[in-house]
N, C-alpha and C positions, 0 to 999 in steps of 0.2 A: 504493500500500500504506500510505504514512504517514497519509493520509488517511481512510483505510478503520480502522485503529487509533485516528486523533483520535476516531471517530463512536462507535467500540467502546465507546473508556473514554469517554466521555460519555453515553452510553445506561447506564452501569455506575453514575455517579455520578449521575445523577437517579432509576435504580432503590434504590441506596440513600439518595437524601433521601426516596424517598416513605415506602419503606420506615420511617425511621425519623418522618417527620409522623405514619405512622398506627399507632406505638408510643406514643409522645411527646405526642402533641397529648392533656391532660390538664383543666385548667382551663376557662376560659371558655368556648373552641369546644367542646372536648370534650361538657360540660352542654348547648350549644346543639343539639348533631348529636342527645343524646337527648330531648331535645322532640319529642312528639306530631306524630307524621308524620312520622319519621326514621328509619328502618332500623339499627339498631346498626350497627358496622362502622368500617373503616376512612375517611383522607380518599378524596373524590371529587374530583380538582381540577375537571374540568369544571362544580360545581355551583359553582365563583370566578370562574366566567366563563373560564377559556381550558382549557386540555385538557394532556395528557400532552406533545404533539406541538409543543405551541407554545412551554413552555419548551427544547423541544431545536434549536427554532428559534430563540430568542432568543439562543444562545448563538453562533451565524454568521448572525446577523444578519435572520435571515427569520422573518416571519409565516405565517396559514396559506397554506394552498396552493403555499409557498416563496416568496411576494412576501416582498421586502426591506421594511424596516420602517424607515422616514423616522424621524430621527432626529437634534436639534437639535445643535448644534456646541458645543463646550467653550466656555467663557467665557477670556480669557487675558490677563492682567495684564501693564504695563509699566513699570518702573520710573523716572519720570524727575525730574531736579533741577533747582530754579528759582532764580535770585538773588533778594534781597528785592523790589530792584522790582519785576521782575515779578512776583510771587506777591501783591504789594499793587494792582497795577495794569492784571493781568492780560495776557497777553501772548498771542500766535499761534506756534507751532514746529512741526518738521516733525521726526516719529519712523519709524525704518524696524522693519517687524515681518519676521520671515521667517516664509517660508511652506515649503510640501511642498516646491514646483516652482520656488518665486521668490522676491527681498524685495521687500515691498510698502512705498511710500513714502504718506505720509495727514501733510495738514496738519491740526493740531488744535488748537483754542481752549481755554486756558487760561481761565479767568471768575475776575477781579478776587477778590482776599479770601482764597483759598487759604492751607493751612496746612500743614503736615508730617503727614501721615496722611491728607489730605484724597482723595478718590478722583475722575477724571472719569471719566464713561462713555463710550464710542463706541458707537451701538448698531452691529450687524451685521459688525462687524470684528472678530468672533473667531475661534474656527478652522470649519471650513468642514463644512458638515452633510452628513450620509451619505444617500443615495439621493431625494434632492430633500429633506432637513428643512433648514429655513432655520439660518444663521450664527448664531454665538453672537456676545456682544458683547466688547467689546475695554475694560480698565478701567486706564487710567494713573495709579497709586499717585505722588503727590507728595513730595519731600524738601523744606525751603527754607532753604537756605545763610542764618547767619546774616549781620547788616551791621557795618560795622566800627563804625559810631554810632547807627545806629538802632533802637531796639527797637519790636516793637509789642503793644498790649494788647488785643485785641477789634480796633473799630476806628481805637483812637487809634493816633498814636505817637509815641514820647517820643523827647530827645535832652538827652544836656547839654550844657549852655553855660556853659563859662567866662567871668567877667567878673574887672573890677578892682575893687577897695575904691571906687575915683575913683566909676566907672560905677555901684556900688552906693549910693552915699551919695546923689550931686545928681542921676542920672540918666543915659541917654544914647540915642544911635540906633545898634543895629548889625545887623548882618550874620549871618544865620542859615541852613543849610541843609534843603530840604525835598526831596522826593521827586520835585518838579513842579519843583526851581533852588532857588539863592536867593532871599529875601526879606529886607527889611529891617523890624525890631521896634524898638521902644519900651521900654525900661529903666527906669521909674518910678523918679524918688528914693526914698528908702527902701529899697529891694528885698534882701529879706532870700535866704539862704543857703537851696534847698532846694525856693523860690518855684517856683511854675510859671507861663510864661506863655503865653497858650495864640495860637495863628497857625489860627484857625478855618479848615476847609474844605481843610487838607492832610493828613488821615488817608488813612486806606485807602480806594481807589475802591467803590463799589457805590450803589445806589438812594437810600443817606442816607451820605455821605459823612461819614469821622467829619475829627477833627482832631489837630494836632500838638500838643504841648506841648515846650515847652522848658524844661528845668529848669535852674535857675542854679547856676551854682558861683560863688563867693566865692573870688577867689586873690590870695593876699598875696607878697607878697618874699619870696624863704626867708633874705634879709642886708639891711639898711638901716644909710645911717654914722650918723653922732652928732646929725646936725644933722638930720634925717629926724628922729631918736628925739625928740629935743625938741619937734620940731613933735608928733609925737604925744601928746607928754605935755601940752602944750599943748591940744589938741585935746579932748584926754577931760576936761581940766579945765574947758572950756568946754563939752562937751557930756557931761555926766554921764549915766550911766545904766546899769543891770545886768541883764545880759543874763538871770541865772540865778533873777532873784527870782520867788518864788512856783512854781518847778520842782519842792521836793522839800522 
């Protein structure tokens, strides 16, 4: 009986859409239906190609004749979060989706360069198509947890590096960290506050691998005693010069 009621009021609500098409339908169609070889009148759905019968089939699922109508599966997104390395270097993980019946376990590749918004696709691992239409796809929306020192830009990525006044002035060799370990750089005398030096070929992985910069920081004593101070008074008297000339 509830059945027989579903079909009622559905036969009741495409009596009154057509109803109301062939009130309604004013403008463009309208004008077109009275061109030369058109019978005044209401719509004909059959002249759109399908008939009265076949929207009342689409609505439980069946075409003419009552053949079920193949019908492509939802598309379904999955949310997941990558640490920086991996989103710079690309990584392999295994995501569980649930299904009607079951959860499904899929190993999936992550591709180098990724960003927070970034989308991967899986084709045919979406939700499951109705009367043989093939699967939709399956679309894992990415997060990427920031680094506690590394940032990146496109494909560089920056890092600060502290140094000392010593290291800034006469030079030195130190110790840096990259995404691939440590590396040891070169401090040129002179190196001023702000500098960047660049450690080529440790950027973000992909086809033209970008690179790293290190930017320096300048760090001073926040106390020095008396004899420190002299020496520095000392020091700027022998090496004059101002920092701020021609600034403003």
């Amino acid at each position: 009986m509830e059945a027989v009621a579903d079909i009622n009021e559905a036969y009741q609500v495409l009596n009154e859409l057509k109803k109301r098409a062939d009130h309604d339908l004013t403008g463009h169609v309208w004008r077109w239906r009275q061109a030369p070889g058109y019978a005044p009148g209401g719509v004909n759905f059959d002249e759109f190609g399908f008939g009265f019968e076949d929207i009342f089939g689409e609505l439980f699922g069946r075409g003419r004749a009552g053949r079920r109508v193949a019908q492509r599966g939802e598309d379904l997104e999955y949310r997941l979060s990558l640490d920086f390395i991996q989103s710079v270097k690309g990584t392999e993980t295994e995501i569980t989706i649930p299904r009607q019946t079951r959860a499904e376990t899929l190993k999936v590749r992550i591709p180098p360069g990724v960003v927070t918004g970034s989308r991967v696709r899986v084709a045919g691992k979406g939700g499951e198509g109705l009367a043989g239409g093939p699967p939709g796809d399956l679309y894992i929306l990415l997060a990427v947890r920031p680094h506690p020192y590394f940032r990146r830009e496109n494909k560089d990525i920056y890092l600060d590096v502290p140094i000392t006044l010593k290291e800034a002035l006469i030079g030195a060799e130190i110790e840096v960290p990259t995404i691939d370990g440590p590396v040891r750089i070169k401090v040129p005398p002179g190196t001023q506050a702000g500098q960047m030096l660049r450690i080529k070929g440790k950027g973000v992985y992909g086809r033209e691998r970008g690179n790293e910069y290190a930017v320096v920081k300048i760090m001073v004593p926040g106390k020095i005693d008396d004899r420190s101070r002299e020496i520095i008074e000392e020091f700027e008297s022998r090496n004059p010069y101002e920092p701020r000339k021609g600034l403003w």
